[in-house]
N, C-alpha and C positions, 0 to 999 in steps of 0.2 A: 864333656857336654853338660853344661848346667838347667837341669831339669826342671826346673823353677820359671826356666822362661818358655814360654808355648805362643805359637803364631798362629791366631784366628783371621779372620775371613775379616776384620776391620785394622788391624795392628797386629803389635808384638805386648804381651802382656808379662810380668812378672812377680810371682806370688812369695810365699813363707816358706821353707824348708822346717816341718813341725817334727821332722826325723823320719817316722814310715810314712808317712804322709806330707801331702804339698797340698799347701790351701791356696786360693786366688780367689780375693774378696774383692767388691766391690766393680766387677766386671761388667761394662755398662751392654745395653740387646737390644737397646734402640734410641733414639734419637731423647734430647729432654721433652717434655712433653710442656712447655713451657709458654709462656706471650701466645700467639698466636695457633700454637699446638695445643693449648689445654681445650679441653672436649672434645679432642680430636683422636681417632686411631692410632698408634703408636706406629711413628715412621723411622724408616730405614736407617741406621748408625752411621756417621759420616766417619771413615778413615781416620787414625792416625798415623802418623812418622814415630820413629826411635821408638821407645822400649815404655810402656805403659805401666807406672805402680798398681799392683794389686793384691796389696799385703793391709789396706784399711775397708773394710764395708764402706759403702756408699750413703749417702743420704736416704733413710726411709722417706715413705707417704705420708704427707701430712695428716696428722690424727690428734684428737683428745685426748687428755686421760681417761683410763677405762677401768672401772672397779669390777669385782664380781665378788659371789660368795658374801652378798651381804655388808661390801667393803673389805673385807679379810684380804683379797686381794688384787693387787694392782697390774694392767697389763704393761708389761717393760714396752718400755719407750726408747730403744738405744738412738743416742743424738748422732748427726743433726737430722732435722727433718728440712726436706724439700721438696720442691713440686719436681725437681730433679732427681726424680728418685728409680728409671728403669733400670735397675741395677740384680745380677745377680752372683752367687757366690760357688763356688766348689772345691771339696776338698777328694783327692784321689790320692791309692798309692804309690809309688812310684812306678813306671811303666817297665814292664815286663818283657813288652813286644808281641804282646795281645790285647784284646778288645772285653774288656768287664764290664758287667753290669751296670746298669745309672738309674739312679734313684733322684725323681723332682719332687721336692717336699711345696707345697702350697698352703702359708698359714692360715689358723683361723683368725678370727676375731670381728665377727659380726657384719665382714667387709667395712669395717670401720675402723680396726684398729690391726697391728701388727705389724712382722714384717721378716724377712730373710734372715735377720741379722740378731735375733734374738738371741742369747746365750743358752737359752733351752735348744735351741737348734741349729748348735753347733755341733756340723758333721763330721767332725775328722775322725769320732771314737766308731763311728757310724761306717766309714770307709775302709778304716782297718779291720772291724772284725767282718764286715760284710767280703773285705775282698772287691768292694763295686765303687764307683763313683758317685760320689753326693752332691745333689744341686742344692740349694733353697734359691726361692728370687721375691723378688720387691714388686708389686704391682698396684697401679692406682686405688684407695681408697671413698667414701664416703661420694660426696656430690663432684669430688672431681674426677671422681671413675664411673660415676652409675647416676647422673642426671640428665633427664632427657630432653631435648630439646629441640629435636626439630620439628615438631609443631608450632613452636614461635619464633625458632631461629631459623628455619629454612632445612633445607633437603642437603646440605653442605654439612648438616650435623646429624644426620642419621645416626650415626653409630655411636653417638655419645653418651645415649644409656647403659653402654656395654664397657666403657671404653678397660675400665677394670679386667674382663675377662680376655678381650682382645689384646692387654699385653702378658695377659698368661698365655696368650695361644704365641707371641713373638716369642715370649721365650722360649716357649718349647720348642720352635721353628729354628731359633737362635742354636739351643742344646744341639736337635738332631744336625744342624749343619755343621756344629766346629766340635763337638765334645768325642769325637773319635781323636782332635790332637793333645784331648789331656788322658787315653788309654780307653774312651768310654768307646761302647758301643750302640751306635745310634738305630741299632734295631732291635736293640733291647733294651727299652724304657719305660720304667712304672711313675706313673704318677702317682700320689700320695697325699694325702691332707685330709685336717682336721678341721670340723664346724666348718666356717662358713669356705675356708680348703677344701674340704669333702662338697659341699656343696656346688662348688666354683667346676669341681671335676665332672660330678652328675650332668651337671650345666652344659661342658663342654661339647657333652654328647647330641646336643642339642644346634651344634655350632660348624657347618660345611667347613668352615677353614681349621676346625683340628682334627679332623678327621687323622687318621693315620699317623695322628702326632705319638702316640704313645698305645704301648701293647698290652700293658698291663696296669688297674687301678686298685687303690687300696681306700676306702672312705671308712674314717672314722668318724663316727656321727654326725651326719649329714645330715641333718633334719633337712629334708627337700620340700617346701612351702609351693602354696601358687605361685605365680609370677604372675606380675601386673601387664596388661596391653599397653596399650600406648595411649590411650584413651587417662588409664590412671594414671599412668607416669606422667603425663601432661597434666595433669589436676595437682601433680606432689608439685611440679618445676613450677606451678601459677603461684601456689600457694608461699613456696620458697621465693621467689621474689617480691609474693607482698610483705612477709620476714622483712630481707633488705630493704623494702619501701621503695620499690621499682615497679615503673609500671612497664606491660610488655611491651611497649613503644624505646624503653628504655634498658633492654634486655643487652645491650653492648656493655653495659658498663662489666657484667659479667666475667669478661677478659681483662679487665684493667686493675678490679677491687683487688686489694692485696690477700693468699689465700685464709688468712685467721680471720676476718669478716665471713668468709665461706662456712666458715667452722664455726661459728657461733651461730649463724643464721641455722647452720643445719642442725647443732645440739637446738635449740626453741623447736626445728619441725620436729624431733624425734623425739620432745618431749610431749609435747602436741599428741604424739599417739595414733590419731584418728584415719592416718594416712597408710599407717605401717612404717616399716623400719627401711633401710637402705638397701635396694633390692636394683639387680638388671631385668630386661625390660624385652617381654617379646615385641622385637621392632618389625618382625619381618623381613629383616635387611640380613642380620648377622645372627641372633636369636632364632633359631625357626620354630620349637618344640621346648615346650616342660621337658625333665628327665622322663617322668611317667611316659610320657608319650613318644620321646626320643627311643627309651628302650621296647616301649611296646611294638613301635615300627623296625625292631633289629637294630640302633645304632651301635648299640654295645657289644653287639653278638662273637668279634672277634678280638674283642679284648675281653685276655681273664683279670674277673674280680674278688677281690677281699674288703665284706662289709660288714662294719658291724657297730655297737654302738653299748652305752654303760648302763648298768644295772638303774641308778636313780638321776642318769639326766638332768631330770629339772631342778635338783636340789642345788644347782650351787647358783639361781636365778631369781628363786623365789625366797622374797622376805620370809622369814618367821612365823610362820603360820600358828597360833596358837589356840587352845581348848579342847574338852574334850570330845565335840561332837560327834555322833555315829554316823554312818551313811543313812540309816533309816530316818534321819530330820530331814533327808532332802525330800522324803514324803509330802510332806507339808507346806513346799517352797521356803523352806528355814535354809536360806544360802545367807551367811553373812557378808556385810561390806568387804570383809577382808578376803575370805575366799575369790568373791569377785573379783574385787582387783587383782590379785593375784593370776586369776587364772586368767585375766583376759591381760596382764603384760605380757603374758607368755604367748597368747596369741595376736598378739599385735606384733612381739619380736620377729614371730615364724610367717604374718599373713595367714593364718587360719582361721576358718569359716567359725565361727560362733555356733553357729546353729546345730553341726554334727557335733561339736564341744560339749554341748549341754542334753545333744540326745545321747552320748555315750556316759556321758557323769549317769544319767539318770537309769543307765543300764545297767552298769555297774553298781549303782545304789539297789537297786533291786537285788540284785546276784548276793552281793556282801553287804547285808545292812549292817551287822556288828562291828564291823571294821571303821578305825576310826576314819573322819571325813578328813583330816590333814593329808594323811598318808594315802587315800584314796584316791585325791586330789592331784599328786605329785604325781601317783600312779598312771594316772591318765594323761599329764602333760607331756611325761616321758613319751609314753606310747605314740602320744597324738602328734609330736614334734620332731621324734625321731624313730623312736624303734620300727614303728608301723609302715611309713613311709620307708625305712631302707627295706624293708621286709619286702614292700611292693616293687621295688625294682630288681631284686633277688626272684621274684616268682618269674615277672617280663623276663628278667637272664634267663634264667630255667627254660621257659616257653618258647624264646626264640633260639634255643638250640645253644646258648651260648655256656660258659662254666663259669661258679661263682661257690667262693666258702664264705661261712656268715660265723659270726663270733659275736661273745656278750661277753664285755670285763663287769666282774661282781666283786672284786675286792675294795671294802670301805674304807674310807679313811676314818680312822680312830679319834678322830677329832673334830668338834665342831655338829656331828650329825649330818653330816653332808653322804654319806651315806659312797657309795661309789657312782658321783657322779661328772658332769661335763668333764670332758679336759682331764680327769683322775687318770685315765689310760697314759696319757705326753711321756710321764717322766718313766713309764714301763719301755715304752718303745721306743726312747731315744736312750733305757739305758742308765739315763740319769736322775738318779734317786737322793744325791748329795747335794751337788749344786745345782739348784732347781729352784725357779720361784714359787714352783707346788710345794717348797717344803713344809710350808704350816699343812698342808691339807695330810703328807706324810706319817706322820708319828715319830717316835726316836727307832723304832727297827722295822721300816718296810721291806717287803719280801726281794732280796736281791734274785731270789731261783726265777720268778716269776717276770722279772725283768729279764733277766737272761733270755730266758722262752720264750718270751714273747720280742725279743727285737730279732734276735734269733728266726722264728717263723717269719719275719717280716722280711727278713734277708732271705730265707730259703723263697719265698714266693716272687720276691724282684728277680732272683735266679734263675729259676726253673719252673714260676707259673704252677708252684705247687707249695701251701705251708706247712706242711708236711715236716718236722723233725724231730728226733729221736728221743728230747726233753719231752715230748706233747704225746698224750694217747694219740691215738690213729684219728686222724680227722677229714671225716668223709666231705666230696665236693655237695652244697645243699641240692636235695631236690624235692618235689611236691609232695613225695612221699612219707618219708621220714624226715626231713626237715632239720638234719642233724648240724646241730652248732656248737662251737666250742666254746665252754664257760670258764673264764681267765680267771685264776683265784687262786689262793696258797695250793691247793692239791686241784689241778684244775683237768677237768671233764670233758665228754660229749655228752649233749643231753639233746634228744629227738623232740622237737617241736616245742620250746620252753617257752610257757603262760600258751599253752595253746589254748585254752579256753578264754581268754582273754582276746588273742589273735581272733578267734571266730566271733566275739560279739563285734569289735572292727568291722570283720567282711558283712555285719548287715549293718552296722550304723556308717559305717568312714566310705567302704570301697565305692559304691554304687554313687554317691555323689563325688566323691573325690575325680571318678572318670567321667564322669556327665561335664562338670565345672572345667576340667583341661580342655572335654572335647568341642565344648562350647565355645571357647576361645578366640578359635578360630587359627590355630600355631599351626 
């Protein structure tokens, strides 16, 4: 029997013999989303005959190049890119004649960039030590996944501001239908992802059709932002065709333009700024809830979570902040230009409110005047973009009865001053600290134990819904009480409620409007 070849629910597919492992790349989970299907929901896969290659990845989502860190680094781009891009990948061990674990990894990259296929997240080292199944998948990007338009294209495009998220919820639909014929078991499945991955997850929760798609979630710095109505997503998609020089009478051409015109019109909006960043869209249709408010009403409550997020976040975002300024000059209103801009790219990335921004800087400048304003500054964007926000859907889990562990990776990268931030966790948890395009952020000898441990726990909790292992002190599930989170690091910890003084200036500047704003919404 040649184990390489496996019969899904559209064809016969046939993958790579990598020796413990069998990889099938490039496995398509729904229809191309192409001519007539772009801004459309991702539809049903049509059949094939004979024996399907799936030993090359597929076409990524159309994207830009994406810098970060200042320029330092580049986000991979594995070729080709296409608007044909519902593809996803898995690598398993050989089959035993039981059902193992599945793990669905969801990238990051701002919903603008990335993709399945990336050589950071290649899973086969991931399936063998794990023992489980590894997915990644490819899923619409930028304005051809999260542009909305049926305020001027009609009720026929309702779901086009989502359409991104809706074919992460196909493929999960895709996994739990055939991933029992590659050994996986389809009632035990963790979602997983990183930035706007972790986000896309939080999101899901929000979302009728993935309900009971998966049992367990793991969000790695999910900064979770408002979400725009439909009211603003319509003011971005006005704005976006007067880019192209379209007027709305002329909104067909849409379907026809080739998509790199797409792509350039929408690098000018996100340079623009003023609109926010590329974001889905509560339509009421498919969207019904913020996370905040998804888990406040119990969505999560039967899936266990693992959340958590890095010591310095916004450092690998923010330009070069330079001077010696203290916090006690924001007495005076002494904000430089540069601080500003700074700190408001950061909230235009995420969609956050200005106005709690500058009541918390000014809170914290009070608490710590001696500390300098650079670092103070980071301090805050961190909190405000992500720690705080996962913090709050940890508390909803708690309250709605549901279980959740929280983590904080604190190991810095030696280089550059970037401190331990965005994205510094990838190359711990997938393991690979060699070949990595993190490796300028690495050094010449980052901590392999710490990597171990930490993919390690990631494996123990897709298994058993617990991270719990034998490398790691004892690490309690979080609750209101003690607050107990584990801090990833050469010699790494539990520590009860970390920057808890910090956290409580939050619950009077952030909380109280952060739930007023969701609940106003109207989701």
């Amino acid at each position: 029997m040649d184990e390489t070849i496996v019969e899904t629910h559209a064809g016969k597919i046939q993958g790579a013999d990598l020796g413990k492992v069998i990889a099938w790349k490039g496995i398509p989970y729904a229809a191309p989303p192409v001519g007539e299907r772009r801004f459309q929901p991702p539809q049903p896969l049509e059949p094939w005959t004979g024996v399907r290659n799936a030993t090359t990845f597929g076409s990524i989502a159309p994207q830009l190049p994406f810098l970060l860190a200042n320029g330092t680094l580049e986000v991979e781009m594995p070729e080709p890119q296409s608007e044909d891009c519902l593809y996803l990948n898995i690598w398993a061990p050989r089959q035993e004649g039981r059902k193992r674990p599945v793990m669905v990894w969801l990238h990051g990259g701002a919903l603008l960039n990335g993709s399945g296929s990336q050589s950071d997240y290649d899973g086969a080292d991931f399936a063998e030590q794990g023992d489980l199944v590894l997915v990644t998948i490819n899923y619409r990007l930028g304005v051809l996944g999260f542009l909305y338009l049926a305020e001027l294209a009609g009720e026929a495009y309702a779901s086009s501001g989502n359409c991104g998220l809706l074919d992460q919820i196909a493929a999960f639909q895709w996994v739990r239908e055939n991933i029992a014929a590659f050994g996986g078991d389809p009632d035990n499945i963790t979602a997983f992802g990183e930035s706007a991955g972790a986000i896309s997850i939080a999101l899901l929760f929000g979302m009728p059709a993935a309900r009971g798609l998966f049992q367990r979630a793991i969000l790695e710095s999910g900064p979770v932002g408002t979400v725009p109505d439909k009211k603003a997503a319509s003011q971005k998609t006005q704005t976006f065709l007067e880019i192209l020089g379209l007027k709305t009478s002329e909104i067909d051409a849409l379907w026809t333009l080739p998509y790199e015109k797409l792509l350039a019109a929408q690098a000018r909006l996100l340079k623009d700024g003023r609109l926010g960043g590329i974001q889905p869209v509560l339509d009421g249709k498919d969207l019904l809830a913020t996370p905040l408010q998804a888990f406040t009403r119990g969505a999560a409550r039967d899936v266990t979570l693992l959340i958590g997020t890095n010591r310095d976040e916004a450092r690998l975002f923010t330009d070069t902040i330079t001077g010696e300024k203290r916090a006690s000059s924001l007495a005076s209103g002494a904000i430089s230009p540069e601080l500003r801009k700074n700190a408001l790219k950061i909230l235009r990335t995420y969609s956050k409110s200005k106005r709690a921004f500058w009541r918390a800087l000014a809170c914290f400048a009070l608490r710590r005047p001696d500390e300098k304003l650079q670092d103070l500054l980071l301090e805050i964007l961190t909190d405000y973009a992500a720690r705080i926000p996962s913090i709050r859907l940890a508390e909803q889990q708690v309250r709605q009865g549901g279980r959740v562990w929280m983590y904080r990776f604190d190991w810095p990268s030696p280089h550059l001053k970037f401190g331990a931030c965005h994205a510094l966790e990838l190359p711990f948890v997938w393991n690979k600290l060699e070949a990595t395009s993190m490796s300028v952020l690495l050094g010449a000898k980052p901590p392999h134990e710490l990597a171990r441990g930490m993919q390690a726990a990631w494996i123990a909790f897709a298994c058993a819904g617990d991270p719990n292992i034998a490398k790691l002190p004892s690490w309690p599930a979080y609750d209101l009480e003690h607050r107990g989170t584990m801090i990833f690091h050469e010699v790494c910890q539990v520590i009860n409620d970390p920057q808890a003084a910090e956290r409580q200036v939050w619950d009077d500047v952030f909380l109280t409007e952060e739930l007023d704003s969701t609940a106003a919404s109207g989701a």
